[in-house]
N, C-alpha and C positions, 0 to 999 in steps of 0.2 A: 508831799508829792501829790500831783493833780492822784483824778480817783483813776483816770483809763490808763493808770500804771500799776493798778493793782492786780493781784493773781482773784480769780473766783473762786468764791467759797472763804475769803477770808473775810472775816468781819473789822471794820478799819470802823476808827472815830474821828468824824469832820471835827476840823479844826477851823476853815476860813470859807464865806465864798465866794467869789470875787466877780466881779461885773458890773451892768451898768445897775442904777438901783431899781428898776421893774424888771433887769433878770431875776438879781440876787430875791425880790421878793416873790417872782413865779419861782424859786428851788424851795425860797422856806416854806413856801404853801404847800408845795409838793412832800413838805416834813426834809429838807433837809439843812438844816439848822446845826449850828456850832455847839460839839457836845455829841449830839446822836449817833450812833451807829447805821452804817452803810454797809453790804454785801454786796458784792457785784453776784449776779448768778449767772450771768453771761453775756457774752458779747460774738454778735453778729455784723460786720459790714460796717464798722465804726458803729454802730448803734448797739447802747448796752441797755441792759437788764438790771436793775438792783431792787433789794430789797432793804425797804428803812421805811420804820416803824410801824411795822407788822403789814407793810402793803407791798406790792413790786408795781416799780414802776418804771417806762423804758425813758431814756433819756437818749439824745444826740451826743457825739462823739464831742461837739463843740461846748456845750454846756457841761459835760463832766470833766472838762477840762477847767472849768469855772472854781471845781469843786476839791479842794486842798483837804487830807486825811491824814492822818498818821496811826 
């Protein structure tokens, strides 16, 4: 399931990210990469908040929908 279907506060592990290939490479720079653990810590106005690999970082509603967890 994309990541802006998850609840905050749980820790979920990316599975895929999908897009075109200089998004998918601005997410894995950003650390999020297939494998890693993501937190949402919250979301404001489509625009979330996660933490992955020990940083937070805010992302668009449109780009974490890029980003597949389970």
């Amino acid at each position: 399931m994309p990541l802006t279907m998850v609840r905050a506060g749980e820790p979920n592990v990316i599975r895929k990210v999908g897009g075109r290939e200089e998004t998918r490479r601005f997410l894995e720079n950003l650390g999020f990469v297939a494998g890693g653990v993501v937190t949402v810590v919250s979301e404001m106005g489509g625009n979330m908040i996660v933490n992955v690999k020990d940083s937070r970082v805010a992302i668009g509603r449109d780009m974490a929908n890029r980003i597949m967890v389970s």
